[in-house]
C-alpha positions as CSV (number, residue, x, y, z in Angstrom):
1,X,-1.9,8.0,-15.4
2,X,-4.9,6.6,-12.8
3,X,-8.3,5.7,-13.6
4,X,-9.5,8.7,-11.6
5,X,-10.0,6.5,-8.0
6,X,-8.7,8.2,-5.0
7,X,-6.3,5.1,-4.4
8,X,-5.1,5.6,-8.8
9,X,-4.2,9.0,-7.6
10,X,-2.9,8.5,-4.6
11,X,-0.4,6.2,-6.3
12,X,0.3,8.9,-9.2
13,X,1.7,11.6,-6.3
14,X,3.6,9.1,-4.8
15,X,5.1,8.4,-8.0
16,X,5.4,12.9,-8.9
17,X,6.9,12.8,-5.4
18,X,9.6,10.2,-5.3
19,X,11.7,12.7,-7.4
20,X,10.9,15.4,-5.1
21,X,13.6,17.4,-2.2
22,X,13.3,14.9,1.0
23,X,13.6,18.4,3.2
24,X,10.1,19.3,1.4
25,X,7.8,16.0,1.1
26,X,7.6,13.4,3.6
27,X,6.8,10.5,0.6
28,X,10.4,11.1,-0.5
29,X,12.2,11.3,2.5
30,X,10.4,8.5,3.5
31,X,11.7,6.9,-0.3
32,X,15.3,8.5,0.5
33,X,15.6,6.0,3.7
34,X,15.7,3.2,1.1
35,X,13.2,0.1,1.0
36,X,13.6,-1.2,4.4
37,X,12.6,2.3,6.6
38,X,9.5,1.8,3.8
39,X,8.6,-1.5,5.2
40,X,9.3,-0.2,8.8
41,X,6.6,2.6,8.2
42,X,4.5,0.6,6.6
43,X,4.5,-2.2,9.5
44,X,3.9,0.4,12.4
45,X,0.7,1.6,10.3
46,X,-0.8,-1.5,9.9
47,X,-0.4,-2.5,13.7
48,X,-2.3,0.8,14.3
49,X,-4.9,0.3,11.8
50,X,-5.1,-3.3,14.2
51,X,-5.7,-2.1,17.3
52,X,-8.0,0.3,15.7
53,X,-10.1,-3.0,14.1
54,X,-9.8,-4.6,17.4
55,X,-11.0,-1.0,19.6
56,X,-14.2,-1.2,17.4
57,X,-13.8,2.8,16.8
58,X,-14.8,3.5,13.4
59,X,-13.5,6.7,12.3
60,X,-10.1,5.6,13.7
61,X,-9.8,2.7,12.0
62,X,-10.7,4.3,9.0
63,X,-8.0,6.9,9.3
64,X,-5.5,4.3,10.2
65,X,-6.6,2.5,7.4
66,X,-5.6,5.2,5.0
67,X,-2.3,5.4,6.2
68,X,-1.7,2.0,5.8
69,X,-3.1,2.1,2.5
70,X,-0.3,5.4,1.5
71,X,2.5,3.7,3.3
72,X,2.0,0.3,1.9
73,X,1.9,2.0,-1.8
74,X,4.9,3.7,-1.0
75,X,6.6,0.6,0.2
76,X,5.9,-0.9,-3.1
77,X,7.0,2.2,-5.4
78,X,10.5,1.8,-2.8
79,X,10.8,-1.6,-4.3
80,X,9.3,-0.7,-7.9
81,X,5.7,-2.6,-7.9
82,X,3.2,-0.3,-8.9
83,X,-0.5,-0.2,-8.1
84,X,-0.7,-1.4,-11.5
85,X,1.1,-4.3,-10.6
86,X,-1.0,-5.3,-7.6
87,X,-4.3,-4.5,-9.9
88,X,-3.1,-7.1,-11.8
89,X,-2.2,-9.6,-9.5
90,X,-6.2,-9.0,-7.7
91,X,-7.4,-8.8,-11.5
92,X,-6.4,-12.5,-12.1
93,X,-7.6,-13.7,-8.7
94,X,-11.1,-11.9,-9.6
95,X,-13.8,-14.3,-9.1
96,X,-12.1,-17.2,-7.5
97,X,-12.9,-18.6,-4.1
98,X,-10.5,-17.2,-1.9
99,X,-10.0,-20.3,-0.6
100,X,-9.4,-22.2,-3.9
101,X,-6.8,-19.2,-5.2
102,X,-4.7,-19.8,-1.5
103,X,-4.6,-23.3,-2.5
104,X,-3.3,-23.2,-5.9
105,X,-0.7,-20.5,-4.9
106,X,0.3,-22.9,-2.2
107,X,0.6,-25.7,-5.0
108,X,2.3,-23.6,-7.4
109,X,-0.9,-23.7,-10.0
């Protein structure tokens, strides 16, 4: 169960929905078109969410953002990585330079 954050629960429906009737929630039709279409959807938000950055507007970017952030977490749920998962992954990089964690992923270390 989440932590109570908007992103934790966000995650949780996903999850309660990828069981769910395609014809009735749009997060598991979206699941029912398998991995790839996942990826697809989740590529066309972020590219909005871009031009949104790159406009300067806000409010739009904000909203793009959010569906970038939904259809990147049901990407990973399509391929069985859970926001748990990529909590973990940040949790490990926490307090490194950005720029020293690139570096020893590029090294293997």
């Amino acid at each position: 169960m989440s932590d109570g954050s908007t992103i934790a629960r966000l995650s949780d429906r996903i999850a309660e929905r990828a069981g769910a009737d395609p014809e009735s929630s749009w997060t598991a039709k979206l699941l029912a078109r398998g991995p790839e279409k996942c990826a697809e959807k989740f590529g066309e938000e972020s590219v909005e969410a871009i031009i949104e950055a790159v406009r300067g507007d806000r409010e739009k970017l904000a909203s793009e953002a959010a569906d970038a952030i939904y259809h990147l977490l049901v990407m990973c749920r399509a391929r069985d990585v859970s926001l748990a998962d990529i909590e973990a992954v940040l949790e490990a990089r926490e307090g490194r330079s950005g720029i020293d964690e690139k570096a020893a992923r590029k090294s293997g270390g």
